[in-house]
N, C-alpha and C positions, 0 to 999 in steps of 0.2 A: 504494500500500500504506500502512497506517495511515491512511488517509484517509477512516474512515465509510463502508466497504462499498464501497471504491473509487472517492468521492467526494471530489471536489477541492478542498480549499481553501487557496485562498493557495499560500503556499511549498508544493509536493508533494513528500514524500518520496521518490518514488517519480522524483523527478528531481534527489535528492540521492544514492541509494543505488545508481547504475546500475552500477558495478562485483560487484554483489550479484548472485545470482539468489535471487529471495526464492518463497519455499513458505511456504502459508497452509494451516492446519490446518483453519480454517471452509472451504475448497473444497477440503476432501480428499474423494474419492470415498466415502470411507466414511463413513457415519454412526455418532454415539457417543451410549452414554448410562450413567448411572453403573452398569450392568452387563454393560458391556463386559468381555468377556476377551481375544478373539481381535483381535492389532492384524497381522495379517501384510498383508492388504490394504495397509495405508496404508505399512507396510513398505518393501511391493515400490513403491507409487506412488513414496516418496519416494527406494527405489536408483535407482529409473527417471529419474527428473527429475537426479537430480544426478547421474548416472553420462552423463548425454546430454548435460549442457550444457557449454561449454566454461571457463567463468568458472570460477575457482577458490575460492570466495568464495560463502555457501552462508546465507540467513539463511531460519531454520525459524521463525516465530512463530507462537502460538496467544493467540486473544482471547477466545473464547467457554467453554460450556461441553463441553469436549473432554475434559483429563484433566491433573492436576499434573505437576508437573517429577519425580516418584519414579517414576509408571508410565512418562514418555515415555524417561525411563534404562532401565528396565530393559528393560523391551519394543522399542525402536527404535533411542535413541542408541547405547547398546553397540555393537550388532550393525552399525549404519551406519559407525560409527568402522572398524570390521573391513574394510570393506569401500570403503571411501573415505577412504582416510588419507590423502590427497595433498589433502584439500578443508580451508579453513577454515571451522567452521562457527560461526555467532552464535547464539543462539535468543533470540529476544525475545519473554519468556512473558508470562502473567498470572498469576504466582505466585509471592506477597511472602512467599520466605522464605529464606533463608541456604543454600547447597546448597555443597557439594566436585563440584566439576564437569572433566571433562577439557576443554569448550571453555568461549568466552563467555557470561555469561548476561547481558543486558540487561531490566531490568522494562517492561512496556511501556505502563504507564497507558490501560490499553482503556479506550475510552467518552470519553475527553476529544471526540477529532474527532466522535465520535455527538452526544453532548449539543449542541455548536457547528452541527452541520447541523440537529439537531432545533427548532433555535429560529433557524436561520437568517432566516430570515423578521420576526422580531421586537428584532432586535438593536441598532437605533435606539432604539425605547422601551425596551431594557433599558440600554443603555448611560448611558440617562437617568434609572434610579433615584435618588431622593434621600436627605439626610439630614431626613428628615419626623417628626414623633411618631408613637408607636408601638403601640398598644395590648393587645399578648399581646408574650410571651415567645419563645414557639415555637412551630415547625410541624414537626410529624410524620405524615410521606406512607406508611401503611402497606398494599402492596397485597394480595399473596397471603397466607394466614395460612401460621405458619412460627410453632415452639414460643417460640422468643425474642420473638417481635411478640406472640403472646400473651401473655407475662410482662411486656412492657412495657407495653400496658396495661392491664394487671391491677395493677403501679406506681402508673400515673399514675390510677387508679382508689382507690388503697390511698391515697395522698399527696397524694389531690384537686388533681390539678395540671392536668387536661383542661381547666380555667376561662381555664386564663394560657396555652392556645396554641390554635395549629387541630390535629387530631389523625384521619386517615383510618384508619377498617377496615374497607377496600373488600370484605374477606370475608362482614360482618357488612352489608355494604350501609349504610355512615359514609362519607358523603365528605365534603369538604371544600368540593369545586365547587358553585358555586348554581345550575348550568345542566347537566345532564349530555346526552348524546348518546343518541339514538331507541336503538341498540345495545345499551345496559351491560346488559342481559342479551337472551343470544340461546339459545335452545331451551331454556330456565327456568333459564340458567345465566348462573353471571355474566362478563363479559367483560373479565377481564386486563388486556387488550393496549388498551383502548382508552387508557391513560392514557400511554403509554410517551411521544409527540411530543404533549404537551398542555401543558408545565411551565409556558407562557405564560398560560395559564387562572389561572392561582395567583399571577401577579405584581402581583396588590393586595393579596393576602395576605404575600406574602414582605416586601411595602413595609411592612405590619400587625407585623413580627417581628424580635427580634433575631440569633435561630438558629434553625438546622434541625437539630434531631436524625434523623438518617440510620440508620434499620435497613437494615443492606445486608443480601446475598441468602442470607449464612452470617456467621457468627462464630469459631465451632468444630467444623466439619465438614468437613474437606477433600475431600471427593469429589472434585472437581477440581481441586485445591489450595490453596493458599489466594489462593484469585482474589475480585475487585470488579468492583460493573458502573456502569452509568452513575449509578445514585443519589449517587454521593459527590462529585461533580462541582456539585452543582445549588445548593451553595452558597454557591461559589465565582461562578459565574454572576450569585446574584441579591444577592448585599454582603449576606449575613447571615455571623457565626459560625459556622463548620461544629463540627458533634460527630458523630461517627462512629461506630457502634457496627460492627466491624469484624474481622477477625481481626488477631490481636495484631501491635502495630508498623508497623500501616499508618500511620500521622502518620510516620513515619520516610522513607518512598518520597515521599508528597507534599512534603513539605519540602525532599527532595534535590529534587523537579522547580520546586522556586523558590516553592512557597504557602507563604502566613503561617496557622497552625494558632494562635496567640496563647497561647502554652504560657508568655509571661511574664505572661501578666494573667487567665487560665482555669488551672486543675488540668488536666492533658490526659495524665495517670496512668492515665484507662480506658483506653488505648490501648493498654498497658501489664500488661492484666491476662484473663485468662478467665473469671474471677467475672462470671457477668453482675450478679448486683444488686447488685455492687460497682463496677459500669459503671453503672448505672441513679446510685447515690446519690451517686457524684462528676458527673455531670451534673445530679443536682438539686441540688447546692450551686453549681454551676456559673451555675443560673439567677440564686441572692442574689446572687452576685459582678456578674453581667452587670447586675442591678436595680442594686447598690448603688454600683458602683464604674465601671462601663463608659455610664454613661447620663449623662444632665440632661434633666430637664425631660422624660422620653418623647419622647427622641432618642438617639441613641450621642454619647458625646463625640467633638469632632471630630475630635483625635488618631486615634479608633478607626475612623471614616468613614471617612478616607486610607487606614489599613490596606486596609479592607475593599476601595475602588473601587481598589488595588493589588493585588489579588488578581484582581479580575474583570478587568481592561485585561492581567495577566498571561495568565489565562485565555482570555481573548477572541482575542487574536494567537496562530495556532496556527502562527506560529514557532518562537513560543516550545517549542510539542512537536515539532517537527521536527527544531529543536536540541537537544533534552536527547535524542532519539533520536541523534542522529549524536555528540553528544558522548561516549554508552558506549557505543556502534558502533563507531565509530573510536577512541574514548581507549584 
C-alpha cells in the first residue's frame, strides 16, 4: 500500500503497517465521479471489510480522484463510527486542508511513489544531473486545458515571458518534446495520457532550466478536495526550483515531509493566496530574483545546487515517504 499501484519499492509500507488493515478507496467496488450522490455501496463495502476483520486498527486512504474529506464525513465516516466504535481508524487522504475530525487524519503525498516508479528506469542519468549553464528560466508542462492554464498563458503571452522558458499547450497541440509518439492523436483526438511516464523525454530540458512552474490539476475547486497529483513532484526529481500553483498552503505539507520550497531566497507568498494573477506576478518576480541573485554565470550558485541535489537524494529514497507515513501513523 502507498506503493505506486501496489508497486514495491525499497522499504514497503505495506511491511511497516501490518498491524493495520488498510482499505483503498481507488479498489473500492464502486466507481466515482464529481456527480456522485449515492455512497451506500462503498458504505456497506467498507462495514463489511472492517466488521470481518479481526485487527482493531482500520486505515481508510484515498489517492485518487474519489471525493474530499467533507463528503467522506458526512456520507460514511459518521455512520461507520456508529457502527464500529471499538475500531481505530486513520485515514490517510489527499486532502491538504485543516479538518475537526473525530479520528486521525494523516496527509498522504499521493504520487511521490508514482513519479519514483514512472522514471524508475532512468534514475542513474537523473541522479546525475548537473550544475551546467543554463539557458531559459522555466519550464511549464501544461496538458489538459483547464480555465487557470489558460490564464497562464495568456500571462506569459501578456508579459512576453514564453522566450525565457519551454512552455507546453498540449490542448493547442505546443509541446515541448522534439520527438512525439505515432499516438498523440488517436481518432482526430488528442491523447492525454501519452505524456503521464514520459518526464525522462524532458531531462535536457529540465538541465536547460532553473524552475518549473507547476499548474496542478485545481487551484480553487475542490470537487475532491483539495487534492494534488503527481505534477508537483517533478521538480523535486529533476534539481530545479519548484513553484507551484496549487490550492492554498500546499508549501506547508511539503515542507512538513522534509522538501526545501527556498521560501528564504524566493517570495513563496503565492502559496498563500487564491488570487490567481496574484500567483502569476509573484512568480514573475520570482524569475528576477532567481536571474539576479540565485545564478553566476548561467549556473545556480552553488550554495543553491546543494539545496537542490538535497531535495532530489530526499526524494529519491522512498524511505524517506514511508517514514513520514509511519511517523503521523503512529505519532
Amino acid at each position: 500500500m502507498f506503493d505506486a499501484d501496489g508497486v514495491r519499492i525499497k522499504k514497503s509500507s505495506s511491511d511497516i503497517f501490518t498491524d493495520f488493515k488498510i482499505l483503498d478507496f481507488d479498489r473500492t467496488p464502486q466507481g466515482f465521479g464529481e456527480n456522485t450522490t449515492d455512497y451506500s455501496h462503498t458504505y456497506s463495502w467498507l462495514l463489511s471489510e472492517i466488521t470481518r476483520t479481526k485487527k482493531k486498527k482500520i486505515i481508510i486512504c484515498k489517492k485518487g480522484e474519489v471525493f474530499g474529506i467533507n463528503v467522506f464525513t458526512r456520507e460514511i465516516l459518521n455512520p461507520l463510527l456508529e457502527n464500529c466504535g471499538d475500531k481505530e481508524i486513520v485515514l490517510v487522504f489527499n486532502d491538504y486542508q485543516e479538518f475537526d475530525l473525530p479520528v486521525k487524519l494523516v496527509y498522504d503525498l499521493s504520487w511521490w511513489s508514482d513519479v519514483l516508479i514512472q522514471n524508475s528506469n532512468h534514475l542513474s542519468e537523473i541522479k546525475n544531473i548537473g550544475n551546467n549553464q543554463r539557458t531559459k528560466i522555466f519550464l511549464s508542462r501544461n496538458n489538459k486545458e483547464k480555465d487557470f492554464r489558460v490564464e497562464w498563458i495568456k500571462y506569459l503571452d501578456k508579459n512576453n515571458l514564453k522566450k525565457d522558458g519551454y512552455v507546453s499547450e498540449v490542448w493547442n497541440k505546443v509541446y515541448i518534446e522534439k520527438i512525439l509518439p505515432d499516438d498523440i492523436i488517436v481518432d482526430n483526438e488528442i491523447n492525454f495520457n501519452w505524456t503521464y511516464n514520459n518526464d525522462f523525454n524532458l531531462i535536457d530540458n529540465y538541465n536547460d532550466v532553473f524552475c518549473e512552474v507547476v499548474i496542478e490539476s485545481e487551484y480553487n475547486s475542490p470537487i475532491y478536495g483539495h487534492w494534488t497529483s503527481e505534477k508537483s513532484w517533478r521538480p523535486f526529481l529533476f534539481c530545479v526550483i519548484p513553484m507551484i500553483i496549487s490550492f492554498k498552503n500546499w508549501d506547508y505539507y511539503l515542507k512538513d515531509a522534509g522538501f526545501d520550497l527556498f521560501d528564504d531566497v524566493i517570495d513563496t507568498s503565492f502559496y498563500h493566496t487564491d488570487n490567481l494573477q496574484k500567483k502569476f506576478s509573484i512568480i514573475k518576480d520570482n524569475f528576477k530574483i532567481i536571474c539576479d541573485d540565485l545564478t553566476i554565470e548561467n549556473k545556480f550558485r552553488d550554495d543553491i545546487f546543494i539545496r537542490l541535489k538535497k531535495n532530489q537524494s530526499h526524494f529519491l529514497n522512498h524511505d524517506n515517504y514511508v517514514d513520514y507515513l509511519s511517523k503521523n501513523i503512529y505519532g
